[in-house]
C-alpha positions in Angstrom: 68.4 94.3 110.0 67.2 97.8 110.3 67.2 100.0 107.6 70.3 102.4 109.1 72.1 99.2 108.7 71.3 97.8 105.5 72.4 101.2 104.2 75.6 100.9 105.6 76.0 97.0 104.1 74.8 97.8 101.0 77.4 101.2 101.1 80.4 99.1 101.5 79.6 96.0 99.7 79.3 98.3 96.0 82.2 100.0 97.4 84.6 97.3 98.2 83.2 95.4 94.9 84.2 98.7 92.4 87.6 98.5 94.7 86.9 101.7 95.8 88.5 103.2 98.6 87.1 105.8 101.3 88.8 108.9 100.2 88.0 108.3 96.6 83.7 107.5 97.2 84.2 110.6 99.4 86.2 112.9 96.9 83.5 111.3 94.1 80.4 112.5 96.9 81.9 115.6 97.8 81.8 114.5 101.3 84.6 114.0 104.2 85.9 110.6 104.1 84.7 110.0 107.8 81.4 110.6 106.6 82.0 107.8 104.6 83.3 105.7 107.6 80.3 106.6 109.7 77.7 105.9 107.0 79.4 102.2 106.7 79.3 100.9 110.4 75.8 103.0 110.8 76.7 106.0 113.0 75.4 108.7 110.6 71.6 109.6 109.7 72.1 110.2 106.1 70.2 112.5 104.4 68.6 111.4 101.0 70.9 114.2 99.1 73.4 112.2 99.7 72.5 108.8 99.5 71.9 110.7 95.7 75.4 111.7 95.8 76.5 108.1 97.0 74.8 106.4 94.6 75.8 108.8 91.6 79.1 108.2 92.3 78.9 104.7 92.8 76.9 104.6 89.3 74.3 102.6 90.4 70.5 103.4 91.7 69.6 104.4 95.0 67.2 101.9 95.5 70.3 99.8 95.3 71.6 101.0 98.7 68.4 99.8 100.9 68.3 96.1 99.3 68.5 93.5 101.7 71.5 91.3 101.5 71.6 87.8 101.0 72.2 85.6 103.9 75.6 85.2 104.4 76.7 87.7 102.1 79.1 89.7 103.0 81.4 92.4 101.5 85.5 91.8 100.6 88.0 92.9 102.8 89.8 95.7 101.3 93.9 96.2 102.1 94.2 98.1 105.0 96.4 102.1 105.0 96.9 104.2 102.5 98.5 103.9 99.0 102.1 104.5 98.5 102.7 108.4 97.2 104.5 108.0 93.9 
């Protein structure tokens, strides 16, 4: 696994486990949410400013985001759409 892609596992994996959604990480990174989307299936150099940024608003280190996953790890599914307006 190269290290683009590790990045992007490691992105959506503490994402999808603090049931985060896209637009919220985004909002919390003050970043685009297809920034988001690009960063998690590894289309998008990312600078280290914002793997900072990710990190800080995921509340956990940066070193965090370049672990290497367990084997057969994988992150949960999250539902699919948006959230009803209320």
């Amino acid at each position: 696994m190269d290290t683009r892609a590790r990045i992007a596992w490691n992105l959506r994996h503490h994402r999808s486990a603090q049931k985060l959604t896209q637009e919220v990480l985004a909002v919390d990174a003050r970043v685009d949410r297809t920034v988001i989307s690009d960063l998690e299936r590894g289309k998008y150099n990312v600078s280290i400013d914002l793997l900072d940024r990710l990190a800080d608003a995921l509340s956990i280190d940066i070193s965090q985001l370049f672990s290497i996953p367990l084997p057969g790890e994988r992150p949960q599914p999250m539902k699919a759409g948006r959230k009803p307006k209320v």
